[in-house]
C-alpha positions in Angstrom: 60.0 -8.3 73.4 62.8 -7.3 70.6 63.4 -9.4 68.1 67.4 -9.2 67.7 69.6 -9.5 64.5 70.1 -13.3 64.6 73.9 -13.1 65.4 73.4 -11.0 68.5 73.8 -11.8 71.9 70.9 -9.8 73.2 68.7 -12.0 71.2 65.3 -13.3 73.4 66.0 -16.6 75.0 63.4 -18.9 75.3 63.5 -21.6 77.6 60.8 -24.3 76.5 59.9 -27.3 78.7 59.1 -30.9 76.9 60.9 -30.8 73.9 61.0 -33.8 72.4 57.4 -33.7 70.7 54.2 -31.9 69.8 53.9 -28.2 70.9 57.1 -27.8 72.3 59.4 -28.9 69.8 57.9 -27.1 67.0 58.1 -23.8 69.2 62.0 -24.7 70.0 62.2 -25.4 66.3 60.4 -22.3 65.2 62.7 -19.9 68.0 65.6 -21.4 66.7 65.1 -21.0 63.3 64.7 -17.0 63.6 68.0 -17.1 65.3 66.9 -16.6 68.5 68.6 -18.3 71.7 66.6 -21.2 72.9 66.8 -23.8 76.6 65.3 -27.0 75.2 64.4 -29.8 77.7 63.4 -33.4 77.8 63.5 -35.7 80.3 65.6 -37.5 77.6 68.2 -35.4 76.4 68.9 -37.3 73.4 65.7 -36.6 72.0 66.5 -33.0 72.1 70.3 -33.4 71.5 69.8 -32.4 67.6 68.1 -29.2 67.9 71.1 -28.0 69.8 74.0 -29.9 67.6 72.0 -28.2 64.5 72.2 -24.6 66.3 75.5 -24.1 68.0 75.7 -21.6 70.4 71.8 -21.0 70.6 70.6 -23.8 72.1 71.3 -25.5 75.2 69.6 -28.8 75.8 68.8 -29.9 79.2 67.4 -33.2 80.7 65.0 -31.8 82.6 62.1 -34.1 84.7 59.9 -31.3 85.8 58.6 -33.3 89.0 61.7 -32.4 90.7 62.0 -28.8 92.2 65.3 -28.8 92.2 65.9 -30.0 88.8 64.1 -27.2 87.6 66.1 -24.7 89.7 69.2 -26.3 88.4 68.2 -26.0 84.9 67.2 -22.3 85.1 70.4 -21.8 87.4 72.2 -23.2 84.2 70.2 -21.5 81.7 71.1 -18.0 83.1 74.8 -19.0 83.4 74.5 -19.9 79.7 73.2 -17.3 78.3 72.6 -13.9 80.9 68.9 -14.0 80.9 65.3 -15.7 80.5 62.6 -13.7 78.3 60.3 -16.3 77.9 59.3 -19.4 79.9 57.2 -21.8 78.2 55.3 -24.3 79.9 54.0 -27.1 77.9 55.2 -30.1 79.8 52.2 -32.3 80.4 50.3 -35.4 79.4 46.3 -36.7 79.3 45.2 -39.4 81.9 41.2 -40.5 81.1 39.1 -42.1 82.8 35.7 -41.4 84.0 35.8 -39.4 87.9 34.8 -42.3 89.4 37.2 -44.5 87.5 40.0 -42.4 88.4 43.0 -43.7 90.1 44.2 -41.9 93.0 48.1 -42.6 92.0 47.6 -42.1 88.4 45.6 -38.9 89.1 48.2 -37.3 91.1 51.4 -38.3 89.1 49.2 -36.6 86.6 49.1 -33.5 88.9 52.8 -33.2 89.4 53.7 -32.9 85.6 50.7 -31.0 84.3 50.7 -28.8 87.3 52.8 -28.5 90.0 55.8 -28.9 87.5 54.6 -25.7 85.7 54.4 -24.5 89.7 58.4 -25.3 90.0 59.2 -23.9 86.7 57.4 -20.4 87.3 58.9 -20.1 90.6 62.1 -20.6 89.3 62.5 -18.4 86.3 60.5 -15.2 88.8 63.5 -14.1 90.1 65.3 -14.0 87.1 62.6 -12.0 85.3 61.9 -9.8 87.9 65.7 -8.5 87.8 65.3 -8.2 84.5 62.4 -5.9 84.7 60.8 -7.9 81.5 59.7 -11.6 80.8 56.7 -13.5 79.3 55.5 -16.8 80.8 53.7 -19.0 78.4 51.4 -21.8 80.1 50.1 -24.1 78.0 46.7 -25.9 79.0 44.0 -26.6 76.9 40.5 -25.8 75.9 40.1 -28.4 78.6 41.4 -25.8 81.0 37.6 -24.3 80.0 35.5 -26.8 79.4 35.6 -30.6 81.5 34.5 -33.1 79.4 33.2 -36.6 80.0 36.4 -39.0 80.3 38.8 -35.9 81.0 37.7 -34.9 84.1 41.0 -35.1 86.1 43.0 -33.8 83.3 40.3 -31.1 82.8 41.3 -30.4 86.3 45.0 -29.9 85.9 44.6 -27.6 83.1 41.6 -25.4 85.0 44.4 -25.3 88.1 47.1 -23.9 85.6 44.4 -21.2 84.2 43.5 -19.9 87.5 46.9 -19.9 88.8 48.2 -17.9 85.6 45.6 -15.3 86.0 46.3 -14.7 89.4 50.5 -14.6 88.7 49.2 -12.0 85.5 47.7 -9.7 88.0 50.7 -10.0 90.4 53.3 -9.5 88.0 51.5 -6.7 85.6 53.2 -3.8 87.2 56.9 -5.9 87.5 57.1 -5.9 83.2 56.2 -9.8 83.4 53.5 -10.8 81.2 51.6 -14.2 81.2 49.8 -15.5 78.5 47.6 -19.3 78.6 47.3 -21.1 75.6 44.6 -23.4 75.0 44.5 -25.8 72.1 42.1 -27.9 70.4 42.6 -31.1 69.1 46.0 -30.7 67.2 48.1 -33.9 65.6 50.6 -33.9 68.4 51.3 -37.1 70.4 48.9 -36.4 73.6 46.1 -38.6 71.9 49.1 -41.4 71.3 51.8 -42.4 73.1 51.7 -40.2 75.2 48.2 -40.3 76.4 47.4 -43.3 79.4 43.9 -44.6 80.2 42.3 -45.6 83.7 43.0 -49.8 83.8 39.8 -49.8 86.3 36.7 -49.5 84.2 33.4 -49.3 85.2 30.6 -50.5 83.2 27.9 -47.4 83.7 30.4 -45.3 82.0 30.9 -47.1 78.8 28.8 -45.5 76.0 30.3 -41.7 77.8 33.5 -41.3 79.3 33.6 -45.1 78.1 32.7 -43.7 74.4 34.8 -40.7 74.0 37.8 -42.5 75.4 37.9 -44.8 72.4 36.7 -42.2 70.1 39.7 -39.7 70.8 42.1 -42.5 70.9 41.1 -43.6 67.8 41.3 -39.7 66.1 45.0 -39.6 67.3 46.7 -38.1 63.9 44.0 -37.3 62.4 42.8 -33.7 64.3 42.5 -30.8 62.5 45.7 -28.9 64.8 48.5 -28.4 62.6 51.3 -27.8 65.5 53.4 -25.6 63.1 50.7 -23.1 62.9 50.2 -23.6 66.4 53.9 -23.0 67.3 53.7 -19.3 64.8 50.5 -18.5 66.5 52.2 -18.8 70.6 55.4 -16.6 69.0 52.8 -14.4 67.1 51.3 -13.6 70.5 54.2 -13.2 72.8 55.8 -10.7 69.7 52.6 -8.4 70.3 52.8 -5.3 72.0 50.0 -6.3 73.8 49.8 -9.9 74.0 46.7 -11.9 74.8 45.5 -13.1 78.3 44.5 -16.4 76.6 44.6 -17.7 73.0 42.6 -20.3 72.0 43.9 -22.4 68.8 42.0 -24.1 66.5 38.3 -23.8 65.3 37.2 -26.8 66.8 38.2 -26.0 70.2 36.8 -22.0 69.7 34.1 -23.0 69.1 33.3 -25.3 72.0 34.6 -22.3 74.1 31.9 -20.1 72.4 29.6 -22.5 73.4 30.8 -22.8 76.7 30.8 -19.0 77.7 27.6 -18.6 76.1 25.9 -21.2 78.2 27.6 -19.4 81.3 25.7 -15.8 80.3 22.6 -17.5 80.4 22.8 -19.3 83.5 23.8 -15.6 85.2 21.0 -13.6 83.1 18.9 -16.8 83.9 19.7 -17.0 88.0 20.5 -13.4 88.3 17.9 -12.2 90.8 18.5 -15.7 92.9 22.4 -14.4 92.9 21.2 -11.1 94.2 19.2 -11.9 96.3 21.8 -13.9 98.5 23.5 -10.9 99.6 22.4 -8.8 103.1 19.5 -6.7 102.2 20.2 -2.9 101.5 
């Protein structure tokens, strides 16, 4: 992607979902400050309203509520009209729901779903058409090492985030040969607000769960704004990656979350070197 003079019109536009904290306001903050052209949204406006006021004529801030198809069609619709193009979509709307997999709560679980995933859905399906005439995009998901590894007390977010990584693989491969690339970002623990405000709880707990889903409920509540993620340096590292002429399939940030992702593939190459004649031997015979 070419990084324009900052006073040109042909300068990448970036148009970044869930603006008003964490990952995406840094990475709107970040875009802007290079002089690049950047579609902030919040599903309050007002908490976006300054990035645009301080960078007139570069950004355009949008409510956006990315449960609604059409609102996301509309802001796109409005984001080409603004500016001529799309380069790079970045999908970090989303939030954490925990509870134990039998704690969960069906309504809580799929509201959940909407945001994490099938808003990312609406947003992806939106800015293809757009890319696609351009001949050139990049679409940013962001999940989570929790897209990798489910963990006791996350399971249904766990699942959200594992939906968004096989779903961005399979768009990769469909889009490889169109000049659209997609790259899925998965952080570690990192001082944004999922692990605060932002972050609900199952109200229906169940007593066999308490010292493990029970436990690390109350222990990453209680580590909100104190992980080691710095989301500046996250924010560097997503427009590090989508600058590289050949950009990752997935980046990983943090050491904390690496490693549990080391940990996790290595325990998958043993289970196959492990079960490997049981897997073979499943097929028809020769």
């Amino acid at each position: 992607m070419s990084t324009a003079s900052p006073d040109s019109s042909n300068s990448p536009v970036w148009f970044i979902t869930g603006c008003s904290t964490g990952f995406g306001r840094e990475i709107a903050q970040a875009v802007l400050a290079r002089g690049w052209r950047a579609v902030v949204t919040a599903r309050d406006p007002d908490s976006v309203a300054d990035l645009a006021n301080s960078h007139a004529g570069h950004a355009l801030a949008l409510k956006l509520d990315v449960t609604s198809p059409d609102a996301v069609t509309a802001a796109v619709a409005e984001a080409k009209a603004r500016f001529g193009r799309i380069d790079v979509l970045v999908n970090n709307a989303g939030y954490g729901y925990l509870s134990a997999v039998e704690e969960g709560e069906d309504n809580e679980v799929r509201a959940m779903f909407e945001v994490n995933f099938f808003g990312a859905v609406s947003a992806i399906k939106a800015v293809l058409p757009v890319m696609r005439e351009q001949g050139a995009g990049h679409i940013v998901n962001i999940t989570s090492v929790g897209g990798l590894v489910g963990n006791p007390g996350s399971g249904y977010y766990a699942a959200t985030k594992f939906a968004l990584e096989g779903l961005g693989e399979a768009l990769a491969r469909e889009t490889s040969g169109l000049g659209i690339k997609v790259t899925t970002v998965e952080p570690g623990p990192f001082r944004t607000d999922w692990a605060g405000r932002s972050l609900k709880q199952t109200s229906k707990t169940i007593d066999a769960y308490a010292s493990i889903a029970g436990r690390r409920r109350s222990d990453i509540a209680a580590n909100s704004g104190r992980q080691p993620g710095d989301p500046v340096r996250a924010a560097l590292a997503i427009i590090a990656a989508v600058e590289a002429d050949s950009p990752p399939s997935n980046l990983v940030l943090g050491k904390q979350g690496l490693g549990v992702v080391r940990k996790k593939l290595a325990g998958l190459i043993n289970d196959l070197d492990t079960w490997e004649a049981t897997t073979l031997g499943a097929d028809f015979p020769d």
